[in-house]
C-alpha positions, 0 to 999 in steps of 0.5 A: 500500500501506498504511505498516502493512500488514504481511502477511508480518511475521515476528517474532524472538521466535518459532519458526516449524515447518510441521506436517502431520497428518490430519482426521477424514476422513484428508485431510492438513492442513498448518499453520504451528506459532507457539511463542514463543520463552521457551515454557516447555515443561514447562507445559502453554500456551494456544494458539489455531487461527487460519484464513485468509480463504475463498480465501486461503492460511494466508500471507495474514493467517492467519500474521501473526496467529498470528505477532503472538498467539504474541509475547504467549505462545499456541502458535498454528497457522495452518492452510491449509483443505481444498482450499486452499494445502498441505492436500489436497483434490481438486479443488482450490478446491473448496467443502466448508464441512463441512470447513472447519469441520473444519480448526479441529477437526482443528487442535484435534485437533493442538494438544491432543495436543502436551505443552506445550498445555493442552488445556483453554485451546484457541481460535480466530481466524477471519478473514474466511469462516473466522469462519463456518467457526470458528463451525460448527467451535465448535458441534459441538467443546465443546474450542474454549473461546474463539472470536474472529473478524475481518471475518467473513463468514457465507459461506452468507448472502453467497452466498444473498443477498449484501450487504445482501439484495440478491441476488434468489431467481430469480438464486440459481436462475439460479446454483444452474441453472449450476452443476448443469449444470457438474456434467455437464462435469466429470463427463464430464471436462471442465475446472472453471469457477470463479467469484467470488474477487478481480478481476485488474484493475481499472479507472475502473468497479471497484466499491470492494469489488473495489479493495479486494479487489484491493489485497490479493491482487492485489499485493505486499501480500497476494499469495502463490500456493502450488505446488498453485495459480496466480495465475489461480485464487488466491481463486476456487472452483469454480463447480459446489461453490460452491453448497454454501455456499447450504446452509450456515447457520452462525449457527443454533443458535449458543447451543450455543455459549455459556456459551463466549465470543465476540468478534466484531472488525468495522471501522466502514466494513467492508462486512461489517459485517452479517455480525458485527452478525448474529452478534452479534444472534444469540449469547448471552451471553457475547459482545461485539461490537467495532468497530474505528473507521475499519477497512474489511474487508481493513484487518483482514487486515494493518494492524497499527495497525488490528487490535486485538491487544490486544483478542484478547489480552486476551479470550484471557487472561481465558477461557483462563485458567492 
């Protein structure tokens, strides 16, 4: 483990309050509320909707973001997807991107009928497979003024095609095929198959993206299983749903977005890398892209010396102003 891998950090200088409240669909969402602790409550603040990475749970780098940006003054609520950790959803690990960006919506939708917020100065942070997740949210909710993400992954071209181009269209059918033939076992009431996530073991042979997926939900650092859940199926999606991200482009239409800023946070060894360099290419102005030196992807998960909160609370002050 990393000496500044800090995933459970926890801070004395906030207040920690697990809420629940409904999407748009009805389904319950359940979030960890950050308030600071010399919150003035008679002012209306800025606060922020922070997601998990895809498969995660909003304990795994979610809180210690929203822990970390609520010591610098934001209300900040850390919210578990649909499907994932305590928010509902059946069956659970299922993959529905529509409402995943609905979360950070429904988020909003909590954070802005609060007294204390603003509900002008509201934004997002979306780690990993929630940065894509935000920016779909964002290009349909004009209420999210400010959108940053860290080691985003865009989780429609990483399925479609995965790193780098590298996955062949006749393997994508060989997919899409085993999935539509589970849909037949389930529907029949058979058992879910599930598919990619984080290995279990590693070994000689592990690929270094696996060991650093591993390292991370796999040991003290990052692990944590909910109660809706299990060790055997933390991260992974269901195989039948999984093929619904080959239908999801979350970086087209992306200039809905502006004149709204955003910030896209990237290591310089990151394998995601593209993914934010892509956005990035992508967006119009205003945006910028920030590429933390010698940061791998899960090094922005929890490293406290390598993610760069002061860059996030420096960009949130400036376009959620007072």
């Amino acid at each position: 483990m990393p000496q500044d891998a800090n995933n459970f950090y926890q801070s004395d200088k906030v207040t920690q309050q697990r809420v629940t409240f409904q999407n748009q669909y009805r389904m319950q969402v359940v979030g960890n509320l950050f308030i600071p602790n010399d919150l003035d409550k008679t002012q209306a603040q800025a606060a922020l909707v922070v997601g998990h990475p895809m498969g995660a749970v909003k304990e795994q780098s979610a809180n210690l973001y929203a822990t970390k940006m609520a010591e610098q003054g934001f209300v900040t609520l850390a919210v578990d997807l649909s499907f994932w950790g305590e928010s509902e959803g059946e069956p659970r690990n299922a993959v529905s991107p529509d409402l995943y960006a609905e979360t950070f919506s429904a988020g909003v939708d909590f954070l802005g009928t609060r007294p204390f917020v603003d509900r002008q100065r509201i934004g997002g942070i979306g780690i990993c497979g929630s940065g894509s997740f935000l920016i779909s949210a964002a290009k349909i909710d004009p209420r999210l003024k400010a959108v940053a993400t860290v080691s985003m992954y865009n989780m429609g071209d990483a399925n479609r095609h995965a790193l780098h181009k590298s996955l062949s269209l006749e393997t994508r059918k060989q997919v899409i095929a085993e999935a539509a033939e589970q849909r037949y076992v389930e529907f029949s009431g058979g058992e879910p198959l599930y598919t990619s996530g984080s290995p279990h073991k590693i070994d000689e042979n592990s690929h270094p993206i696996e060991r650093e997926f591993f390292d991370f939900y796999r040991t003290a650092r990052g692990e944590f299983t909910p109660k809706s859940s299990s060790p055997a199926l933390t991260t992974h999606p269901t195989l039948s749903s999984n093929v619904k991200f080959m239908n999801f482009y979350p970086f087209n239409d992306m200039d809905a977005i502006s004149p709204r800023p955003l910030l896209f946070i990237t290591g310089s060894e990151a394998h995601s890398k593209e993914f934010s360099e892509d956005a990035y290419q992508r967006a119009i102005e205003p945006k910028e892209l920030f590429v933390v030196p010698g940061a791998g992807h899960v090094d922005l998960y929890d490293r406290v010396s390598l993610i760069p909160f002061d860059k996030l609370t420096g960009f949130f002050r400036q376009h959620l102003p007072e």
